[in-house]
Every structure is written in structure tokens, then in C-alpha cells.
C-alpha positions in Angstrom: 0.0 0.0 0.0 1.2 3.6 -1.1 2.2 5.5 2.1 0.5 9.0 2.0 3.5 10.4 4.4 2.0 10.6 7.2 5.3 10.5 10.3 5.5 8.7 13.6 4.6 11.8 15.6 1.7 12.8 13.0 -1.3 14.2 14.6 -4.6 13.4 13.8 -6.3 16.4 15.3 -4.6 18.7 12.6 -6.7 16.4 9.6 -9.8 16.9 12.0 -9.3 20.6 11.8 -8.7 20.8 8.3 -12.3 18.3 8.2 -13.9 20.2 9.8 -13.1 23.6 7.9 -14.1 22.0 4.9 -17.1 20.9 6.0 -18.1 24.3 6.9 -17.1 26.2 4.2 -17.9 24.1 1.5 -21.4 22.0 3.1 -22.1 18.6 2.0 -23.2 18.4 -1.7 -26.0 15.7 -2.1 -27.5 16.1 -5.4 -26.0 15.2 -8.6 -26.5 14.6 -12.6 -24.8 11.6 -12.3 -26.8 8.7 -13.7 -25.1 5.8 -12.3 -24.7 5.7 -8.1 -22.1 3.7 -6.4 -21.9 2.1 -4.5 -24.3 -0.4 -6.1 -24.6 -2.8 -3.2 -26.6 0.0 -1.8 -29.2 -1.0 -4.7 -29.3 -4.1 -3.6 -30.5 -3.8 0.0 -33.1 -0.6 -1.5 -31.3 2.4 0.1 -31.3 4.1 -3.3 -35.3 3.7 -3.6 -35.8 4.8 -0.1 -33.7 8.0 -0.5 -35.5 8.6 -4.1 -39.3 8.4 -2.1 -37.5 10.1 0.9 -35.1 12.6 0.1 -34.6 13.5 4.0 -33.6 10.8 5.1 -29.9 11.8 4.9 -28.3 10.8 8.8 -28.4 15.0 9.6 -30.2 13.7 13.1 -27.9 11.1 13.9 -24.6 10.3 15.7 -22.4 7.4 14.4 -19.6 5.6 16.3 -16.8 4.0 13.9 -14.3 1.9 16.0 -11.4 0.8 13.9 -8.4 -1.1 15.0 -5.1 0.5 14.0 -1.9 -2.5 13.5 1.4 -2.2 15.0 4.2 -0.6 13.0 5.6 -4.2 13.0 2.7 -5.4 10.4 3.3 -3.4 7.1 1.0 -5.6 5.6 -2.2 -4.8 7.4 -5.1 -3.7 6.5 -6.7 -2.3 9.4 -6.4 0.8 10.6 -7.8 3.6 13.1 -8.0 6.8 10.2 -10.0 6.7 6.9 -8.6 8.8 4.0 -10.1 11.7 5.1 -8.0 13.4 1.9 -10.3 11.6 -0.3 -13.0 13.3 -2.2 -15.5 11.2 -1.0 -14.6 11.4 2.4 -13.9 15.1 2.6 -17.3 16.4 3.3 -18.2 14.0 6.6 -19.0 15.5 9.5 -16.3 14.5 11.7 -16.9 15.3 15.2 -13.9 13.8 17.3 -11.2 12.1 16.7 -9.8 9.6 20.0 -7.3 7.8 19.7 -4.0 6.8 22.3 -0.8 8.5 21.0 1.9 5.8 20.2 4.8 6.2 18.4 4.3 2.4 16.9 0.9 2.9 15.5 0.5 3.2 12.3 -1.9 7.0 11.4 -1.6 6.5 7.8 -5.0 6.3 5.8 -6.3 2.8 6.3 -7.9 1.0 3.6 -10.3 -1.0 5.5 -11.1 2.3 7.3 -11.8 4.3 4.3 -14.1 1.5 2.6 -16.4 1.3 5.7 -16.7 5.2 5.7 -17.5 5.1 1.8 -20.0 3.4 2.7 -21.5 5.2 5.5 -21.1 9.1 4.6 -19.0 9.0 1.6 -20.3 11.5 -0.8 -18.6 12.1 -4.4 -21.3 13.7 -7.3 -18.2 13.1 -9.9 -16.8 10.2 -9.3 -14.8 8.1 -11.7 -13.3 5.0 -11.9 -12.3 2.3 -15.0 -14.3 0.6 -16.0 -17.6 2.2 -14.5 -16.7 5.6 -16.1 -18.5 8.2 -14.2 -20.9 7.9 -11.4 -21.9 9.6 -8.2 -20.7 8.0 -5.3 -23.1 8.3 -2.0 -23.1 6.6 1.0 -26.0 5.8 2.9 -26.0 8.6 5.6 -23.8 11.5 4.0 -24.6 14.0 6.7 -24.4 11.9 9.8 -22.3 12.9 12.1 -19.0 10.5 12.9 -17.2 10.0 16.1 -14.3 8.0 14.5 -12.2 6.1 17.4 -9.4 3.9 17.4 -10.3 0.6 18.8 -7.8 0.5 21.7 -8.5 3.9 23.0 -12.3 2.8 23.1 -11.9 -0.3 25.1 -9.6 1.3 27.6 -11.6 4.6 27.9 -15.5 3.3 27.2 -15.0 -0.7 27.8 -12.5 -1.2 30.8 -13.6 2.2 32.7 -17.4 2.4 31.5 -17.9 5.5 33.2 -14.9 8.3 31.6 -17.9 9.3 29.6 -20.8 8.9 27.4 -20.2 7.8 23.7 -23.8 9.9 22.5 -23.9 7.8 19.7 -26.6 6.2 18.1 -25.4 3.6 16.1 -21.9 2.2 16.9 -20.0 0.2 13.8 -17.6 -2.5 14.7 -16.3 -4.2 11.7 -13.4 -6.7 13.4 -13.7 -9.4 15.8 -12.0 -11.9 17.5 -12.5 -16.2 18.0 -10.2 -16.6 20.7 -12.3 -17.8 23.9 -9.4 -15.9 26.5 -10.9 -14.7 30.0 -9.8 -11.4 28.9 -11.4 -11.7 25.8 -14.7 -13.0 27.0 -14.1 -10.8 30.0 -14.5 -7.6 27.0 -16.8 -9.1 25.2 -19.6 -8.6 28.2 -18.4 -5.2 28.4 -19.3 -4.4 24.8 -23.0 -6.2 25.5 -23.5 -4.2 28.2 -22.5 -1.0 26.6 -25.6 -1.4 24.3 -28.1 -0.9 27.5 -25.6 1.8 29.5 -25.5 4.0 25.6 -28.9 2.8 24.7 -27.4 2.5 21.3 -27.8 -0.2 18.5 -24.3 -1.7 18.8 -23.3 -3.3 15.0 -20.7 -5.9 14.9 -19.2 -7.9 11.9 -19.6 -11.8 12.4 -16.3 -13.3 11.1 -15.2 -14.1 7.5 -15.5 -17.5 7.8 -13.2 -20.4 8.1 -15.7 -23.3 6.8 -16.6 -24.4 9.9 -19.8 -23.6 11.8 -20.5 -22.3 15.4 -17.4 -20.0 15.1 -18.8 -16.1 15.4 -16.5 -13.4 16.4 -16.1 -11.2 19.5 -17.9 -8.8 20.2 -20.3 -9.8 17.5 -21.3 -13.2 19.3 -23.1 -10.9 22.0 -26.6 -11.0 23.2 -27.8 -7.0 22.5 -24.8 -6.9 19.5 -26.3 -7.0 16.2 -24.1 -9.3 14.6 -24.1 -9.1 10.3 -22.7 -11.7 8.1 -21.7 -11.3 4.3 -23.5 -12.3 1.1 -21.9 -13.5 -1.5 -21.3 -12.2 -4.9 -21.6 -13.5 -8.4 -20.0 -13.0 -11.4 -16.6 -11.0 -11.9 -16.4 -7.2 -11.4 -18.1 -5.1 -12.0 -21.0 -7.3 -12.1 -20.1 -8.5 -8.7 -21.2 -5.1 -7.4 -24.8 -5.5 -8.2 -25.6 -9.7 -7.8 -25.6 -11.7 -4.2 -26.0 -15.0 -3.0 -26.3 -16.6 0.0 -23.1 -16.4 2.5 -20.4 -18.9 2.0 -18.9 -20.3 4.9 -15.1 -19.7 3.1 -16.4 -15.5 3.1 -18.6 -15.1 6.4 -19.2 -16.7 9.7 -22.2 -19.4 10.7 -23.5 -19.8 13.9 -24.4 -21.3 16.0 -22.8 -19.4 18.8 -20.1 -21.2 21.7 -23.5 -21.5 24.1 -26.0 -22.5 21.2 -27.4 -19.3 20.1 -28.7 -17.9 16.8 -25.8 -15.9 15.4 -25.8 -13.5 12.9 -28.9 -12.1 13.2 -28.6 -11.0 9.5 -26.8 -10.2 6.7 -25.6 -7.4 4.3 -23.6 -7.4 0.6 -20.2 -7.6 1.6 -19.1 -7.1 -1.8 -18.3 -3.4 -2.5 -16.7 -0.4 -3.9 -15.0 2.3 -1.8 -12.4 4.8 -1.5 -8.7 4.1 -1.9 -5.7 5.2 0.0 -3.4 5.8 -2.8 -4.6 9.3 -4.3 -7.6 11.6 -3.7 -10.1 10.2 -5.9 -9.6 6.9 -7.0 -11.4 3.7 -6.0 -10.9 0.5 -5.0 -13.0 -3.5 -4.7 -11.7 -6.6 -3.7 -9.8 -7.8 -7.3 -11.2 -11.6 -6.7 -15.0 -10.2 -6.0 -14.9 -11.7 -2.2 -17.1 -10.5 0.6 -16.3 -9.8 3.6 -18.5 -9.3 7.2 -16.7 -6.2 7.9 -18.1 -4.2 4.7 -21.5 -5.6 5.1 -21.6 -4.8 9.0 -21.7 -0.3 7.6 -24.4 -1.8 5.2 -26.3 -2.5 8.4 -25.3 0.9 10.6 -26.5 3.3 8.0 -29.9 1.5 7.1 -30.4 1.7 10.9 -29.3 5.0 11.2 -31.8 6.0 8.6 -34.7 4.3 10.3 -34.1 6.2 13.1 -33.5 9.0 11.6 -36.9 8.8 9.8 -38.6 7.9 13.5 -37.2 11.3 15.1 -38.6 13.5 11.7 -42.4 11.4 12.3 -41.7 12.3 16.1 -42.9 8.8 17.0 -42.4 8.0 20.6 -40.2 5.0 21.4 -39.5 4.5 17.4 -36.1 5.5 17.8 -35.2 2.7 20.6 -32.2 0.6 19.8 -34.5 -2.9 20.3 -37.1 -0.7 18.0 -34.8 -0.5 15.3 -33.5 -4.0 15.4 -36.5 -5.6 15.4 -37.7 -3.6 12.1 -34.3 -4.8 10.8 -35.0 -7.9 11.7 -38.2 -8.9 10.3 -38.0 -6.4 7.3 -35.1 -9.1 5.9 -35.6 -10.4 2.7 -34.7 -14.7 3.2 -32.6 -15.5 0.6 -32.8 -19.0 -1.3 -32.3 -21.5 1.2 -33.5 -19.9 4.6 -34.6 -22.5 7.2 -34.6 -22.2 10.7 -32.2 -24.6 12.8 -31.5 -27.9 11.9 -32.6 -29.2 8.6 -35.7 -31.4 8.3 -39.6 -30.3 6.9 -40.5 -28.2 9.5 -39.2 -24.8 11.4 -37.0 -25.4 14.5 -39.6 -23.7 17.2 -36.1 -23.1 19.6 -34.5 -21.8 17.2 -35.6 -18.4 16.0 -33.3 -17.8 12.9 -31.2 -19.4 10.1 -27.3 -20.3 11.2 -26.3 -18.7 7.6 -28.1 -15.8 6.9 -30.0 -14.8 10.5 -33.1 -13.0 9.6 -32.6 -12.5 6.3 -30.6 -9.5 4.2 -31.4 -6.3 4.8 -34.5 -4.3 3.1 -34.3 -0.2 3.9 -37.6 0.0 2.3 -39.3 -2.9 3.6 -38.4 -1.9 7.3 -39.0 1.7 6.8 -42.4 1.0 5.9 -43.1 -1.1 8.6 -41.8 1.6 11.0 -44.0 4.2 9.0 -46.9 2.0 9.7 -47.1 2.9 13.3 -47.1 1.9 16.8 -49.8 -0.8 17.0 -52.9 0.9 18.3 -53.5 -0.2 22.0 -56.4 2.6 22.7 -58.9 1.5 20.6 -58.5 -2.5 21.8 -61.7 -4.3 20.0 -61.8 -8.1 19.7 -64.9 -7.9 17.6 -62.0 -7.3 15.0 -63.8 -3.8 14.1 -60.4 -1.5 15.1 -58.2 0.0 12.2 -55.1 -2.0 13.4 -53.1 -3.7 10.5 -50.9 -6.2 9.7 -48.4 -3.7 9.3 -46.5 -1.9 12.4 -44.4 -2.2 15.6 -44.9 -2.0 19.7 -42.9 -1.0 22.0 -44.5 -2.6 25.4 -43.5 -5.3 28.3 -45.1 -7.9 30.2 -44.9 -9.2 33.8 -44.5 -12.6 34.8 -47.2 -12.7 36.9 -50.2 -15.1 35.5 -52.6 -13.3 37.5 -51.6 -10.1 36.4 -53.4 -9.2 33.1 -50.1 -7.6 31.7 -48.5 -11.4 32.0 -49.6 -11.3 27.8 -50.0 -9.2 25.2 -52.3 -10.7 22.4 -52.2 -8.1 19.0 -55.3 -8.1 17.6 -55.8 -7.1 13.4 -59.1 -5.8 11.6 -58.1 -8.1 8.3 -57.7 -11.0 7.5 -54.1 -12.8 6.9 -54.8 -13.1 2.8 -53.6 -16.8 1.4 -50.2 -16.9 0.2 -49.1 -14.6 1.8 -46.0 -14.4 4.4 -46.6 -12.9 7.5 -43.4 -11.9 9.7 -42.5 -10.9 13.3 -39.8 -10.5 15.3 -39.4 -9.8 19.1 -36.5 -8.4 20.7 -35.3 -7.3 24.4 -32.1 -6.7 26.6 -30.2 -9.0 28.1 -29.2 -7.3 31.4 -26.0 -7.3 33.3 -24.8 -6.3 36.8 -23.3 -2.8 37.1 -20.3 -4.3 38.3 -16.9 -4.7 37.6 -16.8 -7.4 35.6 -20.3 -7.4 34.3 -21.8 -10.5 35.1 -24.5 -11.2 33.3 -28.0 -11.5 34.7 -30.6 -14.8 34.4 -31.7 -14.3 31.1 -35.9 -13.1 31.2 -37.9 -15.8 29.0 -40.5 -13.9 25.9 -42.4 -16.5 23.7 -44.2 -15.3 20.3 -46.8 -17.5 18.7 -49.3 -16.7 15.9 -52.9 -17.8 16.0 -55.8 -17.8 14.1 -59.2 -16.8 15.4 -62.6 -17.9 15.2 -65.8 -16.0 14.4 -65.7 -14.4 18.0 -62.5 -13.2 18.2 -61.1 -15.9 20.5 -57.7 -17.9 20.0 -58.2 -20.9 17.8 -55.4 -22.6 16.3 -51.8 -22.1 17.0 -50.2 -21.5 13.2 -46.3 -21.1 14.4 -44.3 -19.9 17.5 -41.3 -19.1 18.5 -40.0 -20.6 21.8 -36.0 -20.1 22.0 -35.4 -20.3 25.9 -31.3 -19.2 25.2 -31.9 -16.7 22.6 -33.3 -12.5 23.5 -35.2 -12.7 20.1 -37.9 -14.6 18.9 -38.5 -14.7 15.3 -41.5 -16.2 13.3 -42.0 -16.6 9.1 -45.2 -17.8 8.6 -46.9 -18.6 4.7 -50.3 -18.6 5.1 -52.4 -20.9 2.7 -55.7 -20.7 3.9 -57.3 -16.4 4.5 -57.6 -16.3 8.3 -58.1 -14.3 11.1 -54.9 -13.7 13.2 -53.5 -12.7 16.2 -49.8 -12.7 17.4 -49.2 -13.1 21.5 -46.4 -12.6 23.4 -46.2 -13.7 26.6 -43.4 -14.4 29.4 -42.9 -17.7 31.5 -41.3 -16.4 35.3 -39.2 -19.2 35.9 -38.9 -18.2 39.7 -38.3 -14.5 39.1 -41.1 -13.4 41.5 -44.4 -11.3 40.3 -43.0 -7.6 40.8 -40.8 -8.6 37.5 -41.3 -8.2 33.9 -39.2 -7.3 30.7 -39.6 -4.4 27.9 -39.3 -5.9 24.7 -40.0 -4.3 20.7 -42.4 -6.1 18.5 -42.2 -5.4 15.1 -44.9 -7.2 12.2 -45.7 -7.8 8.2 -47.6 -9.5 5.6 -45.7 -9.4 2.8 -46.8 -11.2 -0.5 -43.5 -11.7 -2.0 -39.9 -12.2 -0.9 -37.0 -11.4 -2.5 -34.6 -14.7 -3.0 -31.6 -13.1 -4.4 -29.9 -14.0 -8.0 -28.5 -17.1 -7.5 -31.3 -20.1 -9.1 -31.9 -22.9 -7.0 -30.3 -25.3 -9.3 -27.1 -23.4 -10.0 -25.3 -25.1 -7.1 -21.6 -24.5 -8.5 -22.7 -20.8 -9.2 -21.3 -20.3 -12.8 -24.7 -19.0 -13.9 -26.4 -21.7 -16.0 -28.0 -24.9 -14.2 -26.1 -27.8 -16.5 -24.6 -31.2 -16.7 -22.0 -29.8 -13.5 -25.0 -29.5 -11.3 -26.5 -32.5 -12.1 -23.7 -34.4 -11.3 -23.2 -32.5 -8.0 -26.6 -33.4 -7.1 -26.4 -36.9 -7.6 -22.7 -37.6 -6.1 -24.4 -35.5 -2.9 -27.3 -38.4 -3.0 -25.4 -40.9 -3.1 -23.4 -39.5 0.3 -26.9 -39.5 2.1 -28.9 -42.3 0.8 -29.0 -44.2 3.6 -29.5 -42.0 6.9 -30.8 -38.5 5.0 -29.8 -35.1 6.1 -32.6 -34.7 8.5 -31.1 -33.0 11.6 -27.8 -31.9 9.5 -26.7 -28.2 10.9 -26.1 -26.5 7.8 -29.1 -27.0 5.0 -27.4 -28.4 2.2 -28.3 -26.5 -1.4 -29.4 -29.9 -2.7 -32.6 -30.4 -0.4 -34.2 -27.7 -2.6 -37.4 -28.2 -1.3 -35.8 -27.3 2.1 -37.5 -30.8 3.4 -34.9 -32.4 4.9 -34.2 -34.8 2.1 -33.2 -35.5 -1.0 -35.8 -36.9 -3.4 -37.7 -37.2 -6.3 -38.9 -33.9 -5.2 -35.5 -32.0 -5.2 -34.9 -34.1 -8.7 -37.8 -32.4 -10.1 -37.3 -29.1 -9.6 -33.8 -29.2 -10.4 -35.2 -30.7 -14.3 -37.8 -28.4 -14.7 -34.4 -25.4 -14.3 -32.2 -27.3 -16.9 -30.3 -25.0 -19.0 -31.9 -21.9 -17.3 -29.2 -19.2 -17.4 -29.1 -16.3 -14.3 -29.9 -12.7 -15.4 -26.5 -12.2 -14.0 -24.8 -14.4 -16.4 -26.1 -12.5 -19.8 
């Protein structure tokens, strides 16, 4: 990597002040002729529609933490670092608010390149842009006028980990795009330290998951924490620049499964990870991954600035609670689309009720529009509570609420009634999310997790529970998660309820609710069929598929961890079933391939 000249005694604070001037001076310049945006990953997850419907929505209401780690003088060859190339065009016109970082003479304050992609994608703003072979194009993060905290990663844990109380970060959404596996006491010892600093901030704490090492049940630190939205990586298809603009599912060379050490559903979703961002070398140029990889750490900002816009959005409709971190990640959460092959724990014909998410892809990939709608659809409306079925609640919203653990109290439930009727084919989503609490101690020992179920019901002609369609049950996991089709129009009702487990009445739990009926979901470009991804389903894939048969003939994959892309059907089995649908794709090319 081109050094940019920056010395051993160099001091950041002087590139803040020039920053800042700049900022002032010139303002942030969001409009542009440009035809083409970039980064096109940002297509992909619909931040470019939203911002068309909603111009806005641009971060100005919102505070964004970026912790980076910055290598030792002793690695020349590493990527990460503390400073993006706040030279760059792109970068030029963030507003930069601090700066923190421990002076030493080892560390490395040259531009990083890992630093400078994740800010690219967050508030990078360039209206003439070029780069071979795109030509020109206007290059716009997701939040351009957010305002950025950026700190270096060792100054943070010793200032805001390991002594909690020097200060308050005032940041809404904090961005952590590296991890670590090891399972040290001083690792795990941090790692609760980071999940607590989610409820002591009240801020949405983003963490990348790991890029993978083919193995499941391996998710990185911090990112492996209970109120730490963790993000995994899709992956691309195709060689550049086409790579920018198609994703698949995650591979598990490229991003992290769970489950987590203890059991629990890790990531909780996932982002492209496959992007294009400012370069260290020069002022203006450009760079992507030459081999078209993914990476968790790109996707995690992918995730931060579609939050950061959500709440953005809740604090211009002045909606009380909407901006809550659990708020945000439940519309996250259930506004995902569920690429092809979603399931839910193990593999076999049914949903794992214990398990509220997919090992690979959590929730789903991220949807701006999907979960902005959902949050413009309202808090669900408790005053006019009708079970005659006559209120204008719809199958469209949030809640922000608790219940008690009392089964005498009438608060022990909640049961969300809706005035229409689920319609036939379609999916109906929710997701429920609360804290998991720690001790205000040293060491930050983490309190017996509180139990919240979710099921979904259909009613009869009275209005009274009738038949229990799905639930959600995970006694380990704080989330519960259900993706329901619906093939018969029904009445519904979702409940959520709490089980005490000893914790006395006087105790209960504040939890976000957030709900859909969606009639289509996106799967992503890669066919069914296409299992060696090369863009046509042929004689390759056949042979794949039956060398895989032969492997499981006898026992099945029922109860396998990872769903394998031969069980098609998502059954648990491979058949005459999966054989079918695999013919009726033969010689069917991707759109991505033409």
C-alpha cells in the first residue's frame, strides 16, 4: 500500500481541523446529474429507492460511532487501521466530530484501507466520481450528513470498555467491523463489556460476524453478544463489475455461521459484503476486492447506516419509542428479505420452534424500504382495543410494550389483535427483541436471562384464539422470530407472553415487537439449481446433485446443521422432489450471467 507520508509523531487532530473547515465552508453536496450511483450494493439492499421516495432521510439527526483497530508498526501488511482517507474526495465532506485515539509512536496513522471502505459506505459522498471501468458515477453513502465519532479501537476499550464511566459515547449507532474467535478470559471478560454498553448507551451496537473459516459455530467477538447486532456477508456472483450489483447466500469460506459457543442464533442477519470504496493511494480513485470476495466487515456499515436511517426517519415522524435501539432492530430484523435456502435450525420439513433464525443468513438480508415502511406504519394501536375485530389495526406496524411474569396479572400477555384478515399466500413476519441485562459491576456478570415467547394464532368468528399456526420458543436466545406462509385467509393474532421461571411477580421485561404480511420475498440472483454458481444450471449441477445423494442415501440429512443446497425443497431430504425441480431449471441461465 502507497504511504501517503503521514510520520511517527503525525497528529490526527490537525486532519480533524482541516475536516472540519471544509465541512463548513464548502457543506455537503448531495444532489448530482450523475446517472449511475455507487456504491451499487446499496441497490441491492433498497437504500437508493428509499432515498429517491424520501429525500430526508440523509443521517443529519444522527450520531455514528466508527471503532477501527489501527496494526502495529511491525505489520506493514495490514489492513486495518484507526484513520479513513479523510483526503479523499468522498470522504472530505463528513462531518467528523472527534477524533480519539492513544498516541503511540508504533501505531500506524496513515490512511487505512479498511477504514476508508467502511466510511465510503456510510457518509462518503462524491457527485463526480470516476473510476475504469464504471466511467463516471456519483458515489453516496448511505447517511452523507451523519455525524462521525471515529475512534481507534484501543483507545475505546480502555476509555469506554475497561472504565465504562470516563464518559458517554452519544452515539446512536456504533459500527464494529473486526472481531476476535479466541475464547481468553480477557477476551470473553471484554466481550460482556461491549454487551452491556448497548443498554448503558442505549445505542444499536453493529458488529461484523467473522469471514469464515468453513466451519460452523465459530462467530467473532464482540459480534457473538446477546444485545450486539451481529451481520454476516452475502456473496457475490460473477466478476467485477458485475459483482457489485448480484448476491447469493453467505459462504462459509467469506462469512461466519453460527451457531454461537453457548448454542445461540448468530448472525442475526446479513448485508452485501461485496463493495466499492475509496482508496488510499490518491484523492479520488477507487478501489474493490480484485477476486470479488465478501467480507462481514463491509456488510456490518451496510447495516449501521440503514439503521441509522430508520431512526432518523422515527425522530422527523416524532414517533415515541421508534427510535429505541430494540425498535430498530426488530424492524431490521423482520423487514429481511430470506434469501434461497432460509430455514430455521436444523434441517428437516418443518421450522426449528427453539430456534428463531437461520445459522447462515439470521433474519434474512437487509431491506431499507421494507423496514422503513413497517416503522412508518405505526405503533400498534393499544387505545382502541376491540376483539370484535372492528379497530383499524393492520398487519403492518411495531410496539414498544413489556409484560410481567405474573399469571394473575393481566399484563403477563400481550395478544395483537388485526381488523383483516391474513390473505392466502401470503408471508406474514414478526420479530421480538429485548435486553439481556448485566450487573453494574466490575466485571459485568450477566443476569438470568428473562424468557418472551411469540406465537401466531388464528381466530374464530368471536374473536377468541383458535389454532396455534407457528411460534417461536428459544429459551437461550433474547429474540424470537416467526416466518409464517399462510395458505388458507384467516383471522390472526400474534401473542407474546413471558414464563417467570422463579423470578417473582414484581418482575417483567420491555421488549420491541415489530410485524408484516408481505406477498412476496425477494430470494436473491442465484437459481436454486445453479449449485456450483457459474450462472447456468447444467450437466455440473447434475452431477453434484447426484454424487451428494449418493453420500446421504441411507441415513438423510434430517437433523444436518447446515441445510445443504441440494434439499431444494428445504424438506430435509433429498428426493424425487428436489430431482424435479432441479429438471424443470435445466439450462436456465441467471440474469446475471447474460
Amino acid at each position: 500500500m502507497q504511504k501517503m507520508g503521514f510520520k511517527n509523531n503525525y497528529d490526527p487532530s490537525i486532519l480533524l481541523t482541516l475536516v472540519l473547515w471544509i465541512s463548513l465552508t464548502c457543506g455537503t453536496a448531495l444532489t448530482s446529474q450523475a446517472e449511475v450511483m455507487q456504491p451499487a450494493s446499496l441497490e441491492v439492499i433498497g437504500v437508493r429507492n428509499l432515498a429517491t421516495t424520501h429525500p430526508t432521510l440523509t443521517g443529519r439527526n444522527i450520531n455514528l460511532a466508527l471503532i477501527e483497530l489501527a496494526p502495529s508498526r511491525e505489520d506493514e501488511l495490514a489492513v486495518y487501521g484507526f484513520v479513513p482517507n479523510l483526503y479523499h474526495t468522498a470522504l472530505t465532506s463528513g462531518q467528523i466530530r472527534n477524533l480519539q485515539y492513544p498516541f503511540d509512536p508504533n501505531d500506524l496513522f496513515e490512511p487505512s484501507y479498511h477504514a476508508s471502505m467502511i466510511g465510503g459506505i456510510l457518509w462518503g459522498n462524491d457527485p463526480n466520481a470516476h473510476d475504469s471501468p464504471l466511467g463516471d458515477f456519483h458515489y453516496r453513502g448511505i447517511a452523507p450528513e451523519a455525524t462521525v465519532d471515529i475512534y481507534s479501537a484501543k483507545w475505546f476499550i480502555k476509555n469506554r470498555i475497561l472504565r465504562p464511566y470516563q464518559g458517554s459515547l452519544n452515539a446512536d449507532v456504533v459500527n464494529i467491523s473486526w472481531g476476535s474467535n479466541l475464547n481468553s478470559l480477557l477476551t470473553l471478560f471484554w466481550q460482556s463489556k461491549f454487551d452491556a454498553l448497548a443498554i448503558r448507551e442505549n445505542c444499536l451496537v453493529v458488529a461484523a460476524a467473522g469471514n469464515g473459516n468453513q466451519q460452523t459455530g465459530v462467530i467473532d467477538k464482540p459480534a457473538s453478544g446477546y444485545n450486539v447486532l451481529s451481520v454476516g456477508a452475502t456473496g457475490s456472483l460473477g466478476e467485477y463489475p458485475k459483482s457489485l450489483n448480484y448476491i447469493r447466500p453467505p459462504l462459509p469460506s467469506q462469512s461466519s455461521f453460527g451457531p454461537t459457543d453457548d448454542g445461540r442464533c448468530k448472525p442475526d442477519m446479513i448485508a452485501p459484503g461485496m463493495t466499492l470504496g475509496p482508496n488510499t493511494q490518491d484523492e479520488s480513485g477507487y478501489s474493490h476486492d480484485s477476486q470479488s470476495i465478501a467480507y462481514s466487515s463491509y456488510a456490518t456499515p451496510h447495516v449501521t447506516g440503514v439503521a441509522a436511517l430508520l431512526i432518523d426517519a422515527a425522530r422527523q415522524s416524532r414517533q415515541e419509542n421508534a427510535d429505541d435501539p430494540r425498535v430498530i432492530k426488530a424492524l431490521l430484523l423482520n423487514g429481511a428479505n430470506k434469501l434461497i435456502g432460509w430455514h430455521k435450525g436444523m434441517c428437516g420439513p418443518y421450522d426449528d420452534e427453539d430456534v428463531p433464525l437461520d445459522y447462515q443468513q439470521g433474519a434474512g438480508m437487509v431491506d431499507a424500504v421494507k423496514s422503513h415502511r413497517q416503522l412508518m406504519a405505526g405503533q400498534y394501536d393499544w387505545d382502541n382495543f376491540d376483539t370484535n375485530l372492528q379497530s383499524n389495526r393492520q398487519l403492518e406496524g411495531w410496539d414498544f410494550n413489556h409484560v410481567k411474569y405474573d399469571g394473575n396479572d393481566p399484563n403477563s400477555e400481550r395478544t395483537y389483535y388485526f381488523s383483516k384478515p391474513l390473505q392466502a399466500g401470503t408471508n406474514f413476519t414478526a420479530t421480538l427483541c429485548w435486553y439481556h441485562r448485566y450487573n453494574s459491576n466490575i466485571i459485568h456478570t450477566p443476569q438470568r436471562l428473562n424468557f418472551l415467547g411469540l406465537e401466531l394464532w388464528s381466530l374464530d368468528d368471536q374473536g377468541s384464539l383458535l389454532e396455534r399456526l407457528d411460534y417461536s420458543t428459544s429459551i437461550i436466545d433474547n429474540l424470537q422470530h416467526i416466518y409464517y406462509h399462510c395458505q388458507k385467509t384467516s383471522q390472526v393474532a400474534l401473542v407474546v407472553f413471558g414464563a417467570d421461571f422463579n423470578q417473582g411477580p414484581g418482575d417483567g421485561v420491555i421488549y420491541a415487537l415489530a410485524f408484516s404480511a408481505e406477498q412476496k420475498n425477494w430470494p436473491g440472483d442465484l437459481m436454486a439449481g445453479d449449485f456450483n454458481a457459474n450462472g447456468i444450471v447444467g450437466p455440473s449441477d447434475i452431477l453434484q446433485f447426484l454424487d451428494t445423494w449418493w453420500r446421504y442415501r441411507d441415513g438423510g440429512i434430517e437433523g444436518v446443521l447446515q441445510h445443504l443446497p441440494e434439499d431444494m425443497n428445504l424438506d430435509g431430504r433429498l428426493d424425487e422432489t428436489d430431482w424435479a425441480i432441479l429438471q424443470s431449471q435445466w439450462q436456465q441461465q441467471s440474469p446475471w450471467k447474460e
